[in-house]
N, C-alpha and C positions, 0 to 999 in steps of 0.2 A: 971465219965461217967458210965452209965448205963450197965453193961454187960448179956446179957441173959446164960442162962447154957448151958452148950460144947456141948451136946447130939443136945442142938436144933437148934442150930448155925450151926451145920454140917448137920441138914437133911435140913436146911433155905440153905446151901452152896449149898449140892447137888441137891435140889430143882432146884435151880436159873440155873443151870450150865446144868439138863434137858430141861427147860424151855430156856434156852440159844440156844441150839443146835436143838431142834423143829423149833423155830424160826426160825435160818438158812439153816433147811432144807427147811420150809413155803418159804423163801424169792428166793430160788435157781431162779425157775422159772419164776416172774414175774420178776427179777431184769437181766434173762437173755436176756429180750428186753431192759427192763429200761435203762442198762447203752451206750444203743447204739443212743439214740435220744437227744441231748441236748437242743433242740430249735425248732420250729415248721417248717418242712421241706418247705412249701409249703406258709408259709403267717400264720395267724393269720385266721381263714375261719370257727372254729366251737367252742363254748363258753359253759362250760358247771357249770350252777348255782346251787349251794347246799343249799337251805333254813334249815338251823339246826335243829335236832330235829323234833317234829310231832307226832302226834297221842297221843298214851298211853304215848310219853316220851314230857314232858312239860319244860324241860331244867330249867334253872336260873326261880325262881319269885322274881319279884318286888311287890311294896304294892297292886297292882291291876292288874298285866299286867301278860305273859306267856314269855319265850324268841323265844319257837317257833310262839306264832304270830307276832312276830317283826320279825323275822326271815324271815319269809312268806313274808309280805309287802313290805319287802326291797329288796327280793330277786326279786319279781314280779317286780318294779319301776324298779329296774337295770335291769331285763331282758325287757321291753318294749322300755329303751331308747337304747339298741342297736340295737333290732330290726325295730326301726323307723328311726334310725338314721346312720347306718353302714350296709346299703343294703349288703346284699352277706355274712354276717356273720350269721351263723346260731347259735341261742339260744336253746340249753337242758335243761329241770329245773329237778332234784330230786325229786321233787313232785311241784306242785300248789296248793295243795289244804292238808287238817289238815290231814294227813294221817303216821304210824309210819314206815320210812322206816330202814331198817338194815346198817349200818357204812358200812359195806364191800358191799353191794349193791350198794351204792351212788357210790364208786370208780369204782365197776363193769361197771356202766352207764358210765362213762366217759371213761371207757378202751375200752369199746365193741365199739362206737360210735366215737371213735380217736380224741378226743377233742384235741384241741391245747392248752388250758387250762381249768383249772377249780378251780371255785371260791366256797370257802364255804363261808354263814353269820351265823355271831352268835351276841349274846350279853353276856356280862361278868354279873359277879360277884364278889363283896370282901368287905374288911372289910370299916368303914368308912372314909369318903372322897375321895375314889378310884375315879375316873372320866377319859372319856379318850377314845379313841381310839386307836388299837393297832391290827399290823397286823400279824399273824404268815405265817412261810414257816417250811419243813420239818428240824428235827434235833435236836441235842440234848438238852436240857435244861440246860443254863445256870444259874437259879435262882431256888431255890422253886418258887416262886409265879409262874414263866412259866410252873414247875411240876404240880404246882397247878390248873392250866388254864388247860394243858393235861386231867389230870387224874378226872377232871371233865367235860369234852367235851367226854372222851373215857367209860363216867360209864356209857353212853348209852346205851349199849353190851350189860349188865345186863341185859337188860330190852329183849333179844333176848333169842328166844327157846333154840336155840345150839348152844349158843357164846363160851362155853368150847370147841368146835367142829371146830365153825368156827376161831377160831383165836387160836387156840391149845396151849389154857390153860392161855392162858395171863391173867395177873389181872389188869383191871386200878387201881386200888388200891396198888397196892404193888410196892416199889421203884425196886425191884431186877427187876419188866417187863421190866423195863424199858433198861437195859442195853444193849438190844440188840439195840438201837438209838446211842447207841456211838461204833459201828462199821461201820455205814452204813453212806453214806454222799450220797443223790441223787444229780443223774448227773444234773438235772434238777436245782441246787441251784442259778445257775447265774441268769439265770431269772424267775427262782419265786424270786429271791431279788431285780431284777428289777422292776418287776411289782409290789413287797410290798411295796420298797421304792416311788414310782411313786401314790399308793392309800395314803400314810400319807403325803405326801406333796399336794397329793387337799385334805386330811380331815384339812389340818391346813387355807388352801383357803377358809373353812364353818366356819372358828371360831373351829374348834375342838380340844381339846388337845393333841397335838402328842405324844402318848409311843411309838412311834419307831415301830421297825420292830425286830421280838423275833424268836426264833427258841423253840420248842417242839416235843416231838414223839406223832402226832397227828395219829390215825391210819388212819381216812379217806387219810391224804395225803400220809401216807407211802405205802397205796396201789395204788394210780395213776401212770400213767405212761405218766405225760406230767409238764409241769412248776405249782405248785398248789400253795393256800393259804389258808388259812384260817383267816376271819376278826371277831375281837371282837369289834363292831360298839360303844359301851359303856357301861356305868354300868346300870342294872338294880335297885342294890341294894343301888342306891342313887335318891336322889328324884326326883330332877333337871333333873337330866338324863333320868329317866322312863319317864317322862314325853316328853322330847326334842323327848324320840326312840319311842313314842306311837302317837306322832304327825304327821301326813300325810304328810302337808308342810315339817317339817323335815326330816322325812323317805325320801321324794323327795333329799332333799340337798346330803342327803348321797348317795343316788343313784346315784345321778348325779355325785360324786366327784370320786366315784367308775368308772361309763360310762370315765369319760372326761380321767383319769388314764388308763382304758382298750384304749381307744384309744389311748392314745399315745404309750403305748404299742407297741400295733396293727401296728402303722407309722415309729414304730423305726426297730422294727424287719423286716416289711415288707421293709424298705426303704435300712436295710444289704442286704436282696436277690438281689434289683434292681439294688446294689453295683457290685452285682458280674458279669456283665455284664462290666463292666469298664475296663480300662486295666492301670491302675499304672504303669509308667516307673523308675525302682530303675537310681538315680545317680550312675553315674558311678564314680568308687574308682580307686588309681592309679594303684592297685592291678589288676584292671578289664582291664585298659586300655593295662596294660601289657598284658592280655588273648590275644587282637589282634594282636600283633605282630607275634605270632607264629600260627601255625596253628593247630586245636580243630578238632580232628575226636570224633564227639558224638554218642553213639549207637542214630537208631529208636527209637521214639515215640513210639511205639509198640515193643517189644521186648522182648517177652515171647515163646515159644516151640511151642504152637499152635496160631501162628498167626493170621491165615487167621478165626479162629473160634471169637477171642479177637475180629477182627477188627468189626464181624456185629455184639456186642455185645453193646449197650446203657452202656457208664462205668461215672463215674464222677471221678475227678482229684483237688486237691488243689493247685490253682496257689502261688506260692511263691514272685513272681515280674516277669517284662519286664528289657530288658536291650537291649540295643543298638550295644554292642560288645558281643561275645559267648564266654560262660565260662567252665573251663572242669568241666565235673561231677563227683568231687571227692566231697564224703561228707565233706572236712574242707572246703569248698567251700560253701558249703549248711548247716552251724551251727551243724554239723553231722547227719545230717539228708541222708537216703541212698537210691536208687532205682529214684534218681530223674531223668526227663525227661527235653526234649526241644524240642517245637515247633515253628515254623517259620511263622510272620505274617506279609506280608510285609520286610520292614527290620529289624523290632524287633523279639528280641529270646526270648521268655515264658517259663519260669520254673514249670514245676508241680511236683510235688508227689501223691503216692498213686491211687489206684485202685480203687475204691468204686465199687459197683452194684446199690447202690440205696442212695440219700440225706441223710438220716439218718446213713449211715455208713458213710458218707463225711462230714458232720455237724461234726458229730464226730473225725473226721480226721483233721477238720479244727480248732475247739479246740487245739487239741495236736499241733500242729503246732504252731500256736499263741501262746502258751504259749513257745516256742522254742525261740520266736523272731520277727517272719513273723506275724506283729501287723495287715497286710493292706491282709495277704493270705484269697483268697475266692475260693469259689467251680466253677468248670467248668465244660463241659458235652462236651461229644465224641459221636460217632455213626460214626460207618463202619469208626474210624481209623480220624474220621475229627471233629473240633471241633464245636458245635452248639449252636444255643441262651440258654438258662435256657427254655426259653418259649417253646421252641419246645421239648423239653428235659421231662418239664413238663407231654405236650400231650401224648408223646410216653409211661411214666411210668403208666399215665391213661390209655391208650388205651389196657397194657398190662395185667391191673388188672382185 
């Protein structure tokens, strides 16, 4: 094995371990939203498209082609068939036109603008017979060849005035950047996995080669703050392939596989919120039936110091299940989970947890929960003390902004 001398190892050590802790200082802030939105609170309603590369930076070449004009093409096809085809979704592009935009710009666009998601296009590169399609999400890199794909998608920066300035110090070049991707896991991973897996199963619908779905420290996606991807459409650096990604007809196929994937997306997610208007009844356990025989004094619904202030306050709550008999509110009761509540609808008794102020601290609420047990718990809304549709819940958080 190859050893470098002690002298340069240790200033490579403490290098890395500067470079470490810049980073985490860089991350404090934008990750202080980040970790509170897991999923798009609202529906799937703003889409924001990243055509790769541009201008002075010409990405990947193949024998004849740019990767940012494939980039562009595919990026445009894919943003026209949602706009003609998913009225009320609104499309952002990073540019439309041959122009070089900054890595940390493109994520800016999407942060400032609250995309519900955001897709990058790219085309690859590699050695011979590479072929293929392949979709990244944020994280850390399992292979070289995924370092590989990174650290050549992120040597963009280079090509930027004050990329020492703007990403403080980072090298896509150098493996030790990278380490700070193996702390960080965004909240966002469920469904940017959803929606990768969901684009390589219509790229295998086109005839395409499926390479799966990869994790890398892609920076455009480590600065978003919504479910992201990044697609490597195919190889430039094989024949067959420049030719299929420089093709019109083609560039359409993949658009389209891309469109038909963002839609279902768009129906699954949207179709959880419409869920949460539902009201699930748990079977009753002998354990449960037992509850009824004796008699259940439960605190309020509301049951905090300043009441009367809680009750005109818009809150959201994580239902846990219905049941038919009331149960007391001991957390071994609740898979320990503690502060739970009970409302009365009719003759079923509703369980919730948790206080929210706003969906995205309740999405998030609803997470943790679900992973407790409570596979079927979704978000519900309060106003002055009673409980209300989603829809109206909706209005009131618009009306407030």
């Amino acid at each position: 094995m190859f050893r470098r001398p002690h002298n340069i190892l240790t200033t490579k050590s403490e290098s890395a371990k500067r470079l470490l802790l810049s980073f985490l200082v860089l991350s404090i802030l934008p990750m202080a939203s980040f970790n509170t939105k897991t999923a798009p609170a609202f529906g799937v309603k703003r889409v924001v498209i990243d055509a790769g590369h541009g201008g002075k930076d010409s990405g990947c070449l193949g024998a004849s082609s740019k990767e940012k004009d494939v980039c562009l093409a595919i990026a445009l096809k894919l943003g026209k068939f949602i706009e003609e085809n998913l009225k009320g979704v609104e499309v952002i592009y990073t540019r439309k036109t041959d122009v070089f935009i900054e890595l940390h710009e493109r994520a800016n666009i999407a942060n400032k603008n609250k995309a519900d998601l955001f897709v990058c296009i790219h085309a690859n590169s590699g050695p011979k017979g590479s072929r293929g399609a392949e979709t990244y999400i944020m994280g850390l890199h399992k292979s070289d060849a995924n370092l590989a794909v990174a650290k050549r998608e992120n040597a963009s920066i280079l090509m930027e005035d004050n990329y020492k300035t703007n990403y403080e110090g980072f090298d896509p070049n150098s493996d030790e950047s990278y380490i700070i991707f193996n702390l960080m896991q965004s909240a966002y991973q469920e469904h940017s996995t959803k929606i990768a897996q969901k684009i390589q199963n219509h790229f295998k619908t086109i005839g395409r080669r499926n390479r799966g779905v990869k994790q890398a420290g892609f920076l455009v996606l480590y600065r978003t703050t919504m479910p992201s991807v990044l697609i490597e459409t195919g190889f430039l650096t094989d024949k067959e392939e420049e030719k299929f990604l420089n093709d019109s007809a083609s560039q359409s196929k993949i658009s389209s596989a891309i469109f038909e994937a963002f839609k279902e997306y768009k129906q699954e997610i949207e179709k959880n919120l419409e869920g949460m208007e539902e009201i699930p009844v748990k079977k009753e356990t002998v354990k449960e039936k037992k509850q009824e025989e004796k008699e259940v004094q439960n605190p309020p619904l509301y049951d905090y110091n300043d009441d009367t202030k809680v009750k005109k306050q818009l809150a959201f709550k994580v239902q846990l299940f219905s049941a038919s008999t009331q149960m007391e509110l001991k957390p071994e009761n609740f898979k320990g989970l503690e502060s739970v509540r009970e409302y009365k609808d009719g003759s079923i008794y509703k369980y919730v947890a948790g206080n929210a102020k706003n969906m995205e601290e309740a999405t998030q609420l609803q997470s943790e929960i679900r992973e407790k047990g409570y596979k079927d718990a979704f978000v519900v809304a309060f106003y002055k003390g009673k409980r209300i549709p989603m829809s109206k819940a909706m209005k009131l958080m618009h009306a407030e902004k």
